[in-house]
VOTI-808626 format. One record per residue (C-alpha): x, y negated, z. Coordinates in steps of 0.001 Angstrom, whole numbers, padded with zeros to 6 digits, always signed. Last residue first. Layout:
N
XYZ/...
//
This chain:
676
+053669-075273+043265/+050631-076453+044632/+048318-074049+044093/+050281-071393+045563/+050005-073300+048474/+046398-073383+048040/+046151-070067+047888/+048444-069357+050949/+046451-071804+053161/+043431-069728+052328/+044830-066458+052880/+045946-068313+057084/+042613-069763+057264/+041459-066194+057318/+037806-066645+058743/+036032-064261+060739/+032286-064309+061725/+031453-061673+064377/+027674-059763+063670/+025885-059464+067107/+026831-063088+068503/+026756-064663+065094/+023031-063692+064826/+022142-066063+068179/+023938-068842+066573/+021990-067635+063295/+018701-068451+064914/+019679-071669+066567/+021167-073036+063457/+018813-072602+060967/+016020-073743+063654/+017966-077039+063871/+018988-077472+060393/+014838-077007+059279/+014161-079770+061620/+016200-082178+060762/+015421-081328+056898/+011589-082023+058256/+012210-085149+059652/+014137-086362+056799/+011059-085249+054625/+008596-086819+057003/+010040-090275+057481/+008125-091623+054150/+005411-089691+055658/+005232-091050+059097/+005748-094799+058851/+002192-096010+059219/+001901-094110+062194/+005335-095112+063454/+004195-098559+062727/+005693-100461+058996/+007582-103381+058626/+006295-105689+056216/+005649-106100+052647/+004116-109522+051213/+000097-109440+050808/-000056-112032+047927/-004149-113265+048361/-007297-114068+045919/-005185-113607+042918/-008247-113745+040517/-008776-111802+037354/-010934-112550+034379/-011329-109410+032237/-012799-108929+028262/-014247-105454+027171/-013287-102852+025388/-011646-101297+028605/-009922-105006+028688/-009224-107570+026295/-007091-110549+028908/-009672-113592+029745/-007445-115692+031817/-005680-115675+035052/-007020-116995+038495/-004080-117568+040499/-005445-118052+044250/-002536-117323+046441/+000413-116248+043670/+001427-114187+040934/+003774-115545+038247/+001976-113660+034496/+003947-112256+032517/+002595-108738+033063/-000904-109237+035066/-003399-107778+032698/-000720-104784+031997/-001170-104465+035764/-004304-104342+035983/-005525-100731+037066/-002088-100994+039430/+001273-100088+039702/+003955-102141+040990/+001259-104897+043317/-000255-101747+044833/-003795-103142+045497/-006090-104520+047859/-010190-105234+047355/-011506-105020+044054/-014064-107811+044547/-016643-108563+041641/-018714-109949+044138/-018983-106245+045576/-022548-105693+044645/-021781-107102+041224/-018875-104638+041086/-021159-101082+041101/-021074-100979+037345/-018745-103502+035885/-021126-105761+034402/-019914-109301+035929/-021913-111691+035583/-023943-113114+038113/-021842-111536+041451/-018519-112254+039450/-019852-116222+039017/-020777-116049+042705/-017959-114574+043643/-015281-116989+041835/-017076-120124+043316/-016907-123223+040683/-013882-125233+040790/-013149-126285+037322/-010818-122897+037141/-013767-120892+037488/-016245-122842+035242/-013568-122374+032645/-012859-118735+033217/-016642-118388+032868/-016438-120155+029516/-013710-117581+028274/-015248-114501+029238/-018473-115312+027737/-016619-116350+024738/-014929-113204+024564/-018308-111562+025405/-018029-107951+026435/-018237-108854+030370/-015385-107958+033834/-015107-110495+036569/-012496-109364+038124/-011218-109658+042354/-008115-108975+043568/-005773-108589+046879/-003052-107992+045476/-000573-105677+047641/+003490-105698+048161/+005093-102340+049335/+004517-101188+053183/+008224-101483+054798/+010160-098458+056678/+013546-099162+058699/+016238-096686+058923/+018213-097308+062115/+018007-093889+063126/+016610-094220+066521/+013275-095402+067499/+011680-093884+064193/+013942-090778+064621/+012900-090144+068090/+009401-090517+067217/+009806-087838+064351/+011053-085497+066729/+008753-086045+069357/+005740-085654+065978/+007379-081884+065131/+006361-081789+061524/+005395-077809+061320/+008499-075655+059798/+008058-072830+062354/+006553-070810+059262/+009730-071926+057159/+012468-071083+059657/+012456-067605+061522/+009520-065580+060078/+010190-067170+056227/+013978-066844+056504/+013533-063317+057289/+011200-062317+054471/+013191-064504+052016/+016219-063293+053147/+015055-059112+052605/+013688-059961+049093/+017318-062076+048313/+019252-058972+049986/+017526-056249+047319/+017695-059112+044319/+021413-059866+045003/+022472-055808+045357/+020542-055008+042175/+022391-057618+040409/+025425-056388+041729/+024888-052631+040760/+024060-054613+036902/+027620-056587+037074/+029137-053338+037761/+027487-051072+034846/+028843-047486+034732/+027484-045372+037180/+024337-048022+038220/+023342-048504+034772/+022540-045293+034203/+021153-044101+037260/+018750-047387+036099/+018254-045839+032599/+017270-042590+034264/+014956-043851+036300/+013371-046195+034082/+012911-043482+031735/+010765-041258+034188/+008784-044427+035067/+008113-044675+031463/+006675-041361+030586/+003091-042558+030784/+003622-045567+027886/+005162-042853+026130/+002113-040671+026320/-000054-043602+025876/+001507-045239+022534/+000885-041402+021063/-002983-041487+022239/-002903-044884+020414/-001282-043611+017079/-003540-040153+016978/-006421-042018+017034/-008301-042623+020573/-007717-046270+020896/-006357-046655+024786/-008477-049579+025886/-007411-049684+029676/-004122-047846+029622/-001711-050283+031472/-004680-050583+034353/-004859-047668+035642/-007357-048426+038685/-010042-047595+035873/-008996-043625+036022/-010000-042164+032658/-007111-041660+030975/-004527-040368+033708/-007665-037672+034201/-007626-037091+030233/-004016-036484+030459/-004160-034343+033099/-006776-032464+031359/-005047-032033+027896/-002081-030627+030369/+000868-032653+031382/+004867-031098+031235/+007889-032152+033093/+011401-030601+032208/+012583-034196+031053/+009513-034876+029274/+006294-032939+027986/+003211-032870+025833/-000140-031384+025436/-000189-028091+027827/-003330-026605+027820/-004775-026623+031178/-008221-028434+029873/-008465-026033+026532/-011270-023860+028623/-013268-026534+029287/-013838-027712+025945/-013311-031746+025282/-016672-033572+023793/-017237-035183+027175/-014014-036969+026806/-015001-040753+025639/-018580-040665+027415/-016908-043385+029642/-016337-045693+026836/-013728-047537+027505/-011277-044877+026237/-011063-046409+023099/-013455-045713+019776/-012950-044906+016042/-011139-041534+016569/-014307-040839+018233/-013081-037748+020739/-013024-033837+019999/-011021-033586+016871/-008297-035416+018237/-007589-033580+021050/-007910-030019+019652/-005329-031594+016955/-002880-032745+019954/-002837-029348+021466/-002228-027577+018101/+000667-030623+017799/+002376-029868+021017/+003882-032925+021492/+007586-033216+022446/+009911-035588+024728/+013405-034066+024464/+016108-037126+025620/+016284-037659+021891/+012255-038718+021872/+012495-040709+024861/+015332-042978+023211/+013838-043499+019808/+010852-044195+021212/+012566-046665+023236/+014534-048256+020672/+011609-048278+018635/+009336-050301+020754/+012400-052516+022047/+013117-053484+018171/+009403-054285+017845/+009238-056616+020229/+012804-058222+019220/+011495-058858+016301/+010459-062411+015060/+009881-064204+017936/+012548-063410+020283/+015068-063322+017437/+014633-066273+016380/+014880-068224+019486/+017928-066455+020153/+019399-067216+016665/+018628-071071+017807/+020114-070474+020988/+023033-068794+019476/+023623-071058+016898/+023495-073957+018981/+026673-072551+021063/+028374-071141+018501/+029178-074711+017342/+029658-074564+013753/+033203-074362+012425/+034701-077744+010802/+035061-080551+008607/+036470-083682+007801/+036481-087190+006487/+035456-085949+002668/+035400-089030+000950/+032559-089705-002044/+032361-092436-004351/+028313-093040-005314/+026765-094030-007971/+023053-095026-007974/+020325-093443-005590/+018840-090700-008086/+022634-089175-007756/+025144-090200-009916/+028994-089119-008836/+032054-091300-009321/+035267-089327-008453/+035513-087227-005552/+038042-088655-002343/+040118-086133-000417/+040577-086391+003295/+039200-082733+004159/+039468-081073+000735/+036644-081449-002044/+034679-079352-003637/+031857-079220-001295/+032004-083414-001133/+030722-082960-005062/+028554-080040-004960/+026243-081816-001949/+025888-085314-003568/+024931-083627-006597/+022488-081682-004512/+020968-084714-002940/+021356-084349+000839/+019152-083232+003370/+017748-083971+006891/+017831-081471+009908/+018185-084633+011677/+021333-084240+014184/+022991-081319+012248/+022618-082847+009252/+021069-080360+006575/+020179-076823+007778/+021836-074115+004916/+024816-076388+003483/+025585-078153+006920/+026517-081789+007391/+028074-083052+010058/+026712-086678+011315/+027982-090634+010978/+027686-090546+007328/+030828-093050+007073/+031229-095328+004483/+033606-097472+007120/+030887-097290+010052/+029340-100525+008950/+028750-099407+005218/+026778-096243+006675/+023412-098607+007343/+024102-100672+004748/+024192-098456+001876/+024682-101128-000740/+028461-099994-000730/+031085-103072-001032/+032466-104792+001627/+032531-101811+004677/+033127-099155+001900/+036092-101180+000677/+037361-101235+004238/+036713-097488+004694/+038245-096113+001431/+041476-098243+002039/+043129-099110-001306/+046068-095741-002385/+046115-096519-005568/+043054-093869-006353/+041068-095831-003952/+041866-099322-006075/+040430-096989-009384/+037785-095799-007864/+036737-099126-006756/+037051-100327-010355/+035257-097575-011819/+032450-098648-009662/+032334-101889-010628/+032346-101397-014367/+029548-098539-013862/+027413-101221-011640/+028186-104229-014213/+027171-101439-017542/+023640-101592-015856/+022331-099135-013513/+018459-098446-014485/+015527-098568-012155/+016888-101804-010977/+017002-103062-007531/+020690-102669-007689/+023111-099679-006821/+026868-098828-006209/+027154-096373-002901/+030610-096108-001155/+030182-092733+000851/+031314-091059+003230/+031421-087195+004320/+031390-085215+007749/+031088-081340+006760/+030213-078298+008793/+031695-074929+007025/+030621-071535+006747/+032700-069589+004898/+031337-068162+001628/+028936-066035+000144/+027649-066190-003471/+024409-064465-005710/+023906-061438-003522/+020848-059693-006017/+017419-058556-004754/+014810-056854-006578/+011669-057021-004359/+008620-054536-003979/+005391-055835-002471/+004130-058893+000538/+004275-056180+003127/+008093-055290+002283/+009474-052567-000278/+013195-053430-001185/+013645-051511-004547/+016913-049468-004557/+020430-050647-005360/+020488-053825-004161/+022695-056184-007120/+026185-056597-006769/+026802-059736-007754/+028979-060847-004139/+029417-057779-001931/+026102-055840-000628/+024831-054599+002966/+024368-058156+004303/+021048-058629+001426/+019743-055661+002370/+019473-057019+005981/+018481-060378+005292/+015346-059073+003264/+014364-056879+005700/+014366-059758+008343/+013104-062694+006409/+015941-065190+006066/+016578-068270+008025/+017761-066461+010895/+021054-065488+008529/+022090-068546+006771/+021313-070140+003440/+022336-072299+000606/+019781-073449-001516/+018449-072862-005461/+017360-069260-005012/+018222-067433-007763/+015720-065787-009987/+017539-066759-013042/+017032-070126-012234/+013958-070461-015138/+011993-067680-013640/+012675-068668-010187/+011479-072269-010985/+008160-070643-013071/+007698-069131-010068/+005942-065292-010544/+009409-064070-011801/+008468-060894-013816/+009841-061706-017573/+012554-064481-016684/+013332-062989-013356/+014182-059442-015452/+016353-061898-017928/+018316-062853-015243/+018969-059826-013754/+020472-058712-016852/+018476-055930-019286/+019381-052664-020918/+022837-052644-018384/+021215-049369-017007/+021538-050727-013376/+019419-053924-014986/+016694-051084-016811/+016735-048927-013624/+015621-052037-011767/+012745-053037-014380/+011306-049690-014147/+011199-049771-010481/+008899-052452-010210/+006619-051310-013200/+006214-047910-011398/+005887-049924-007749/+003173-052395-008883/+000329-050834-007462/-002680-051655-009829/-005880-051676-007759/-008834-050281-009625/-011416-053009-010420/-015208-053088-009695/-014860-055644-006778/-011203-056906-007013/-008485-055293-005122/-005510-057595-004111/-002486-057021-006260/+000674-056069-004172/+003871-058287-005453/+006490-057508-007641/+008857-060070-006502/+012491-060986-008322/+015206-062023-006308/+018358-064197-006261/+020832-064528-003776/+022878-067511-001981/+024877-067394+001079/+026492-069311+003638/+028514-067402+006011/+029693-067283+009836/+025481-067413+010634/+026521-063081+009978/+028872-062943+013223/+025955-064660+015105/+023040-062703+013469/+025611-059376+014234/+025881-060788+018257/+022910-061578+018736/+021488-058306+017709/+024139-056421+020163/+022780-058759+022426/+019320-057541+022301/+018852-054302+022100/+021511-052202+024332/+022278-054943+027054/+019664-056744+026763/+017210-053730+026476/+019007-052627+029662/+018655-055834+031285/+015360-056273+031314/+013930-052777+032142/+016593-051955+034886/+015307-055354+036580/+011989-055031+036199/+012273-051295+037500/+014216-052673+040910/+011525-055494+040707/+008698-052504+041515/+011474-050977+043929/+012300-053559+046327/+008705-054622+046390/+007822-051249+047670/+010883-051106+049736/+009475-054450+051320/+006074-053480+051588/+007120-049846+053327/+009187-051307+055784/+012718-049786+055663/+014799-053185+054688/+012774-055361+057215/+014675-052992+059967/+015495-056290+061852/+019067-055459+061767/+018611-055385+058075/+016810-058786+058138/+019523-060194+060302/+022385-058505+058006/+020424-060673+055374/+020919-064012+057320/+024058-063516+058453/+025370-062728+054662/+024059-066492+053795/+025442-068313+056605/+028560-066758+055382/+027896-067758+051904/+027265-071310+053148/+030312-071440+055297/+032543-070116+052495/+031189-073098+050022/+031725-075873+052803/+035136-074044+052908/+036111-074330+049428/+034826-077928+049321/+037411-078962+052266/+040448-077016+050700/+039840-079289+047245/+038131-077038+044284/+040134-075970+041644/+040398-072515+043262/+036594-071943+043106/+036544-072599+039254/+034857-074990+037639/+032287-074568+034981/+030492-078099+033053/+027065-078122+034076/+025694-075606+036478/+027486-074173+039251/+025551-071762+041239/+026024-068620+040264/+029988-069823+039173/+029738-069696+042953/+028800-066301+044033/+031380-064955+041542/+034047-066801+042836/+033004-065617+046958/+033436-061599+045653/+036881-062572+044010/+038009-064365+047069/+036858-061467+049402/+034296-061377+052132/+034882-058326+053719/+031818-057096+056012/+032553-055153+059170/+030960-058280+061220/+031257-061035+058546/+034863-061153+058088/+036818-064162+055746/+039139-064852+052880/+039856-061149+052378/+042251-061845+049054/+041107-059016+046265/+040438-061783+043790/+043682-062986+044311/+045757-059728+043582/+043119-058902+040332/+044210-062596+039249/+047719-061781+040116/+047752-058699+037858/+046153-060607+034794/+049164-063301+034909/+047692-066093+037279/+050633-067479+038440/+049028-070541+040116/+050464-073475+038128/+049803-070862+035137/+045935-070720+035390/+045754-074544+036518/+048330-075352+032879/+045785-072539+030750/+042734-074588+032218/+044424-077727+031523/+045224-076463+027352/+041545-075121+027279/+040121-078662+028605/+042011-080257+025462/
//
């Protein structure tokens, strides 16, 4: 429904592709020589929406220019910092830079790693399927025993299934190591979806068509698989019914099965499934909702509410059904049930892809960056000279990192200006890279291992900057939405800086201020409600009951607490806990129930493993507070005061350097547009 209104608002204003590029190209206001444009000011505020997105035009004329007004106020502020020079000081350009390279990093593996991984796990979660498999696992060497690897055997048993000698099934039956696997064939008794898979496995697995089996052994850290695409088919969500026929019984008698049949029967004459649910399934808790399951359910991850899951003959009987089709009776461990298929649909994209996100993130994406990027450096001509690289290695402990500082002693003069690797038409010598090495201020290389694997890491760790560069030229030539990033994080490190020198370091409660706003605004300010309180506190309950006695009879409450009482430093006090909060308080499950007034003295109530008496010894009732008293509950309206004042004296005096424009006359054409 909210896709046919947005296509009516889209049409109401003519908004073929051409006359959206028109309207986004609409100057609605001038900031100095700075064009403010419609399409410019709708990007800045699906920024900020969050909930359900509107766009800018469906906002009322009055909204649209609170909006305008803030971005202006906005655009002042940075051309302020620029003005200022803020842009050219070294700290800021520094900082510019360093999240300039966070920036380029992040997005571009997005961009070129990530998403496009989203995007196949998401286009893959489209299907349930099934496979079978067959593990020849690593052995684990035994003292005194020579490790068997399993590969020969492994691939002996796949040329004998492509040779038609043996099935599949009879290769799970010989080598499954479950005796469930063995039994099934090697088929894996659920439905699944891609996430839910082990990555190497997954992938094979997409590569083949339904029976084919993978035509090479799979070789993962647990040992070599055979793998097999058993079925793959839509993904579907499914909301079912059910009218269940039980008794207390272990075993249905022939009244359940007559009963049953008998329901069937009315259904199949066209009786109301939901009605006869409501009067006759011994499912209770669906029975009210018409037989209804109240929840879609999914083949591969159960109900999409619980995660919970069905009995399999449950399962294949709504699975073969069509949406408003009714099964005849199936027996599940639970009795007999009639099935109805209500209806069924498409997962939400939405869930998948935060749960396919989540997935990702922690099982891959790391290494998918690490060879991406080696992958990248090494195309764009990053070489090691290998004689180099041997002279290396054979003069440091392969065993140790650079830690220890003895690490390059062992390194010939004479092979220090040898060239070891090189980049993009740069090239560092053994000694450079030794220097780079040892220098503690470089952080990123503390406890390089010196093997041939960590020295590797290093180099490419060293070349980064390089790559950065070139990713963010990159980026910059082709990628719009990335040269407006840039642009939001350069002017948000320039406003923060100005906004900090003209409004949040003068941001000091200004007391005149807050007097004239305690005299003034009308707002009045009340202390809460107080007990005053004092406890006598012992581990006795009949302690604590006698004293409670000898209270209520009239007896002195301090004395008693001053005799008895073993809180530690409360005998002193007479027991006396002196005023507090009467809406949250150390007592106040003590006092729950209970109608407070002068002098209630309640009774024993288990305690801190112990056993409290509590007196009411006054009901301070909330009154109007001093100024003093008053000051930080008036504070934070203060304060906003405040902060609109300086706001508005500084960029009063920017408006009279930098012009602001507005083009009510575009705006009223929009909206009459609108209006048609």
């Amino acid at each position: 429904m909210k896709k046919v209104i947005l296509i009516i608002l889209i049409s109401s204003l003519g908004f073929s592709l051409t006359a959206a590029n028109v309207l986004d190209k609409k100057v609605l206001a001038k900031v100095g020589n700075e064009e403010i444009t419609y399409g410019r000011l709708e990007t800045a505020f699906q920024k900020n929406m969050s909930g359900e997105k509107q766009r800018l035009y469906e906002l009322d004329k009055d909204s649209l220019h609170q909006f305008l007004n803030l971005f202006i106020d906005y655009r002042l502020k940075v051309k302020d910092a620029i003005d200022r020079g803020f842009n050219k000081e070294s700290d800021v350009v520094n900082e510019i830079e360093q999240n300039n390279k966070l920036l380029t990093e992040s997005y571009y593996y997005d961009k070129k790693v990530f998403q496009p991984v989203i995007d196949k796990l998401l286009d893959r979660r489209q299907y349930y399927i099934k496979f079978a498999y067959v593990l020849f696992p690593f052995t684990q060497e035994a003292e005194g025993m020579t490790q068997t690897d399993p590969k020969d055997l492994a691939q002996r048993v796949l040329d004998s299934i492509n040779n038609k000698k043996i099935t599949f099934a009879e290769a799970a039956k010989n080598h499954a190591q479950e005796k469930t696997l063995a039994d099934n064939g090697g088929v894996v008794d659920r439905y699944l979806i891609s996430g839910t898979i082990q990555k190497p496995i997954e992938e094979a697995l997409f590569t083949l068509s339904v029976n084919q089996i993978y035509p090479t052994l799979l070789e993962t850290s647990y040992g070599y698989f055979l793998l097999k695409l058993v079925e793959k088919q839509p993904r579907k969500q499914v909301l079912v019914g059910h009218i269940l026929i039980s008794n207390k019984q272990e075993q249905l008698s022939q009244r359940e099965h007559t009963k049953a049949d008998s329901l069937l029967k009315l259904l199949r004459n066209g009786a109301n499934f939901e009605k006869l649910a409501e009067l006759n399934s011994a499912d209770h808790a669906s029975a009210i909702n018409g037989g209804s399951l109240g929840d879609y359910y999914d083949l591969a991850t159960g109900f999409v509410k619980t995660h919970s899951f069905l009995d399999m003959n449950f399962i294949q009987a709504f699975m073969e059904l069509k949406d408003g089709e009714i099964s005849d009776t199936i027996h599940t461990s639970y009795g007999i049930h009639i099935i109805k298929r209500i209806d069924s649909k498409s997962p939400d994209r939405s869930v998948d892809e935060k749960d396919v996100k989540e997935f990702y993130k922690k099982s891959g994406y790391e290494e998918d960056k690490k060879a991406f990027y080696k992958e990248y450096v090494d195309n764009k001509g990053f070489s090691i000279n290998s004689n180099s690289m041997n002279v290396l290695l054979s003069k440091v402990n392969v065993n140790k990192t650079n830690l220890d500082s003895n690490w390059a002693n062992e390194i010939p003069k004479d092979k220090m200006n040898e060239k070891l690797f090189s980049f993009q038409k740069k090239t560092w010598t053994i000694g450079e890279f030794v220097n780079i090495l040892s220098d503690k201020s470089k952080t990123q290389y503390r406890a390089t291992a010196l093997n041939r694997e960590g020295l590797e890491e290093a180099m490419y760790k060293l070349v980064k900057p390089q790559v950065l560069d070139m990713w963010q030229s990159e980026l910059v030539e082709k990628d719009t939405e990335f040269r407006n990033l840039l642009s939001e994080f350069h002017d948000g490190i320039l406003l923060f800086k100005v906004e900090a020198l003209e409004v949040w370091d003068k941001l000091q409660l200004d007391t005149a201020m807050a007097k004239e706003y305690f005299n003034t605004s009308g707002e009045k300010f009340y202390t809460s409600e107080k007990y005053d309180i004092s406890e006598i506190f012992v581990l006795q309950d009949t302690l604590a009951r006698s004293l409670y006695n000898r209270a209520k009879s009239g007896e002195d409450f301090s004395d008693l607490a001053t005799k008895f009482t073993v809180r530690q430093g409360y005998r002193e006090k007479a027991g006396h806990h002196g005023e507090l909060e009467a809406a949250d308080n150390k007592f106040s499950r003590q006092l729950k129930g209970e109608e407070i007034k002068d002098g209630l003295i309640i009774e024993p109530k288990v305690f801190q493993s112990g056993y409290s008496v509590i007196k009411i010894n006054k009901v301070i009732k909330p009154r109007e507070k001093t100024f003093e008293e008053a000051i930080p509950d008036l504070a934070p309206a203060v304060q906003k005061l405040k902060q609109k004042q300086l706001v508005n004296n500084w960029l009063k005096d920017v408006k009279k350097r930098h012009k602001v424009e507005i083009n009510e006359k575009t705006i009223n054409e929009i909206y009459a547009e609108k209006s048609k």
